[in-house]
C-alpha positions in Angstrom: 7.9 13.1 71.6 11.6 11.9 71.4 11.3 10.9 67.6 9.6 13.9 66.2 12.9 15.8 65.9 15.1 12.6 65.0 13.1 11.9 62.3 12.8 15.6 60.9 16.6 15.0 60.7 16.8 12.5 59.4 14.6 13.9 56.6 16.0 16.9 56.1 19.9 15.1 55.6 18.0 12.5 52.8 16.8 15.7 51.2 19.2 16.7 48.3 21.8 19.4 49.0 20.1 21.5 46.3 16.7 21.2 47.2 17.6 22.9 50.9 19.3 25.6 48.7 18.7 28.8 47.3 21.8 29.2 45.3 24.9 27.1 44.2 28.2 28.2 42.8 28.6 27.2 39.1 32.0 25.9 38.3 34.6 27.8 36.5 33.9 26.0 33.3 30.4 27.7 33.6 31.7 31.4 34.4 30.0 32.9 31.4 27.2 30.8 31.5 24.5 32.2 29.0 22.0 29.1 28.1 20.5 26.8 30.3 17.8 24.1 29.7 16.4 21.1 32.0 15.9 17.6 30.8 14.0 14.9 32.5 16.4 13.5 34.6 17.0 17.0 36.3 20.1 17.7 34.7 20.9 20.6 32.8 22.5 21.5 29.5 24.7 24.9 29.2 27.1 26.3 27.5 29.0 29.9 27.6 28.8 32.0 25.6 31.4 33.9 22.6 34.8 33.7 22.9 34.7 30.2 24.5 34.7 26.6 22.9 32.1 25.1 21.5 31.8 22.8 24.3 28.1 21.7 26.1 28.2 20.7 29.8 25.3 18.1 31.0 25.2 19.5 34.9 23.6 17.8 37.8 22.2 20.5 40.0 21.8 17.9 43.0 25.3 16.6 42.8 26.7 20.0 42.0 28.8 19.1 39.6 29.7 18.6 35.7 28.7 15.0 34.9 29.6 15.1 30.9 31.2 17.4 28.6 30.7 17.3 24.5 33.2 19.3 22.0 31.2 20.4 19.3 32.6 20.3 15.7 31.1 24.1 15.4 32.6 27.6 15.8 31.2 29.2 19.1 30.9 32.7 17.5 28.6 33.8 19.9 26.1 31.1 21.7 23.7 32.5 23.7 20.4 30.3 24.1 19.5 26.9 24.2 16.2 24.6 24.4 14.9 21.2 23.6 12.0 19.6 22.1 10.1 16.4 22.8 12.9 13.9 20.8 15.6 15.5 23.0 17.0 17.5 19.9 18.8 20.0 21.1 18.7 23.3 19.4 21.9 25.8 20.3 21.3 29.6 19.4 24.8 31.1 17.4 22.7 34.7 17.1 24.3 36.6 19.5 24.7 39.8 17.6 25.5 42.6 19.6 26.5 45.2 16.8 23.4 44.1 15.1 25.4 43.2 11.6 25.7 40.0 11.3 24.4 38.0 8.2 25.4 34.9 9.4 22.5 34.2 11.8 22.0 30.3 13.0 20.4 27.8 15.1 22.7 24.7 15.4 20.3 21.4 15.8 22.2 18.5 17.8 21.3 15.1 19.0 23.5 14.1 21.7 22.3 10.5 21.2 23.5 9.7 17.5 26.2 12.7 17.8 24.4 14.0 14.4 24.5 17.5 13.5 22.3 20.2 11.0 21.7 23.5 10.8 18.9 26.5 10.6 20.4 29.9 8.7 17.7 32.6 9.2 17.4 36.5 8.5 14.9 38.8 10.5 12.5 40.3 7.7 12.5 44.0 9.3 16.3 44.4 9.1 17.6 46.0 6.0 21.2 48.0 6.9 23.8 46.0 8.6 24.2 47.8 11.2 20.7 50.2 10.8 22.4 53.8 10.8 20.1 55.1 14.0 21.8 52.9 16.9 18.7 53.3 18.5 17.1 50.4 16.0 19.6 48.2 17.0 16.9 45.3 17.9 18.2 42.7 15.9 19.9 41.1 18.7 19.0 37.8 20.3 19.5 35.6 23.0 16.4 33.9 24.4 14.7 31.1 22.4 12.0 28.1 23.2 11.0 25.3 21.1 7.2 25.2 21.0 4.6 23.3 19.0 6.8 22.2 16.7 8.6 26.1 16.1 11.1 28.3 17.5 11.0 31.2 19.1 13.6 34.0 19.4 12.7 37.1 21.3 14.7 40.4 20.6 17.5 42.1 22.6 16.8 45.5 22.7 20.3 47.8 22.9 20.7 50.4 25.8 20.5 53.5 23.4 16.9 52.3 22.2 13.3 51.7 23.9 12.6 49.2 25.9 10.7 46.8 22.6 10.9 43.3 22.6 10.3 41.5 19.4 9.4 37.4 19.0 9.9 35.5 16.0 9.2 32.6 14.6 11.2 29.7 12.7 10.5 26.8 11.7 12.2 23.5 13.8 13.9 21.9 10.2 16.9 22.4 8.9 17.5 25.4 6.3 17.4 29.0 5.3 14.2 31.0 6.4 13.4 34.6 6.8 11.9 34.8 10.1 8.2 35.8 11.6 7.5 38.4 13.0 4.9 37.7 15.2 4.3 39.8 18.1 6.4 42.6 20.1 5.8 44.5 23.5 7.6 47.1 25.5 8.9 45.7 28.1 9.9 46.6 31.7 13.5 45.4 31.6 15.5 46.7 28.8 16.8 44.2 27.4 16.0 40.2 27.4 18.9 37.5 27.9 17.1 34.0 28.3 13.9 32.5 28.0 11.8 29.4 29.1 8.6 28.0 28.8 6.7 25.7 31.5 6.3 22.0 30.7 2.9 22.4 30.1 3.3 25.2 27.7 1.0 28.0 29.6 3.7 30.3 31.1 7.4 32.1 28.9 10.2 33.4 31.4 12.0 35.7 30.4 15.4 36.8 32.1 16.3 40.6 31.9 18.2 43.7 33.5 18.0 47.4 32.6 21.5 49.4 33.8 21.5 53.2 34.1 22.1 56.1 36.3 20.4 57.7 39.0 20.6 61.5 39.4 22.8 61.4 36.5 25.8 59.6 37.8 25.0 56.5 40.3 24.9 53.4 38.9 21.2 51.8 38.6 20.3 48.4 37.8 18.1 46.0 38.4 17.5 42.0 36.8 14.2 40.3 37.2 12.4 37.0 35.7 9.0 38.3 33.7 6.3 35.6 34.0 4.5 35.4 30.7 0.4 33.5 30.8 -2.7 33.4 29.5 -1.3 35.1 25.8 -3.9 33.8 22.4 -2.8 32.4 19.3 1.0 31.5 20.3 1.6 35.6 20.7 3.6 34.7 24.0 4.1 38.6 24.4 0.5 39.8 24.3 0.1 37.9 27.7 -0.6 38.7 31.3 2.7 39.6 33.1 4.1 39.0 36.4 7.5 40.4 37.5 9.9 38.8 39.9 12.9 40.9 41.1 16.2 38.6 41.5 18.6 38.5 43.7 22.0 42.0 43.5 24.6 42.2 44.7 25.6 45.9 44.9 24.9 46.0 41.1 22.3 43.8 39.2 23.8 40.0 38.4 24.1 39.4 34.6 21.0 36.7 34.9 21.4 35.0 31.0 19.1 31.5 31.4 16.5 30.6 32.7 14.5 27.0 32.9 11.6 25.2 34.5 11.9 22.4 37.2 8.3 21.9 38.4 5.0 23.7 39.1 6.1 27.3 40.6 9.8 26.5 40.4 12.1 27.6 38.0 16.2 27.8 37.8 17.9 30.9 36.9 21.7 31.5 35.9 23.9 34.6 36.2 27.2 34.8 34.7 30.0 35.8 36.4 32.1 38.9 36.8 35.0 40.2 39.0 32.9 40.9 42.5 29.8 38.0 41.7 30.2 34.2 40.9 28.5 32.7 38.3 25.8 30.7 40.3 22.7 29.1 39.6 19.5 29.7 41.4 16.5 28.4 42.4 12.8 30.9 42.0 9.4 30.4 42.8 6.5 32.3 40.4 3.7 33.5 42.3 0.7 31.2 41.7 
């Protein structure tokens, strides 16, 4: 009877720090954390996002801290996803494009083994004014991307003054200058899409998102969930069966920007942060 509880603590101290927790303060390197993607060894590549340098952090979620750091020879004009494929190429989003004119659309490709460095310049083939004159078009936004048989995929950022329409593209892995597929689009429940993941066996997307609005006319409104993409056909990610998973508010919805997969029903999400929350990372489970 005596070593029942002994040895449950003594199991639950060997256990890593993480693993006991539901969420960890990011550092203040991380503070506008807006890509997030898991390699084998459980650590984590991020970055921020514009208006920071172009600098990738390798974090260790167990140790809770930043365990390398590499300055990239790029401008950071406004990073906002990242993902990986099977070689560990890395491929880092620059399409952040908020006021929806930019023509200068790319997806840096880095490999943090051999330090060597290329480039994909794309342009969305539904977008023909830069900006569109109707704000409410403005869907040529992005910042959520997964590699995935050999392609990318970019899914749409809707702005606040239009519906709720998520688009998903396709590009080709390679280095060079592509117009992009169009390949599927949905409307979805969150208004607009900040980071996306696939499972390591390929059958489920997440998607971060948040929606902010009023209530009544003048109270504030928000909300921030993970959408749980499965069972789509024919790599159409969006025509899926969907499961939503509130996350965690403070008074106002977090800015949730990354999302990535540990294991089976357990995924990491990554809010940045502002004046009243701290950019933290946390651990989910999807409903099986």
């Amino acid at each position: 009877m005596r070593q029942g509880p002994t040895l449950l603590l003594i199991f639950l101290f060997a256990v890593p720090a993480f693993a006991q927790k539901k969420r960890i303060k990011l550092p203040d390197a991380l503070k506008e954390v807006s890509g997030m993607v898991r390699l084998n060894d459980g650590t984590l590549w991020m970055h921020n996002d514009s208006r920071n340098p172009p600098v990738l952090f390798r974090y260790d979620p167990m140790a809770e801290q930043i365990v390398e750091k590499k300055t990239l020879p790029l401008p950071n004009r406004d990073w906002e996803d990242i993902t990986v494929d099977p070689s560990g190429k890395l491929y880092l989003g620059d399409f952040g494009n908020n006021g929806n004119a930019r023509r200068d659309l790319r997806i840096y490709i880095y490999q943090p083994y051999n330090q060597l460095l290329d480039s994909i310049l794309f342009v969305y083939p539904d977008q023909t004014a830069f900006p569109p004159q109707d704000e409410s078009d403005w869907n040529f936004n992005c910042e959520a991307m997964v590699f995935w048989n050999d392609s990318l995929h970019l899914f749409s950022k809707n702005v606040f003054k239009g519906d709720y329409t998520c688009k998903h593209y396709v590009l080709p892995a390679q280095p060079g200058l592509y117009t992009a597929v169009l390949r599927d689009k949905r409307v979805m429940p969150e208004r607009v899409v900040t980071g996306a993941a696939l499972s390591h066996d390929g059958r489920t997307l997440a998607l971060t998102g948040y929606t902010m609005g009023k209530q009544f006319g003048f109270l504030p409104k928000t909300r921030a969930s993970v959408l749980f993409l499965t069972d789509w056909t024919d790599n159409r990610f969006l025509s899926g069966k969907m499961q939503k998973k509130k996350l965690p508010k403070c008074i106002f919805a977090r800015q949730f920007e990354s999302v990535t997969h540990v294991e089976g029903s357990v995924w990491l999400v990554a809010n940045e942060g502002r004046a009243s929350q701290a950019q933290a990372l946390w651990r989910i489970k999807q409903k099986r």
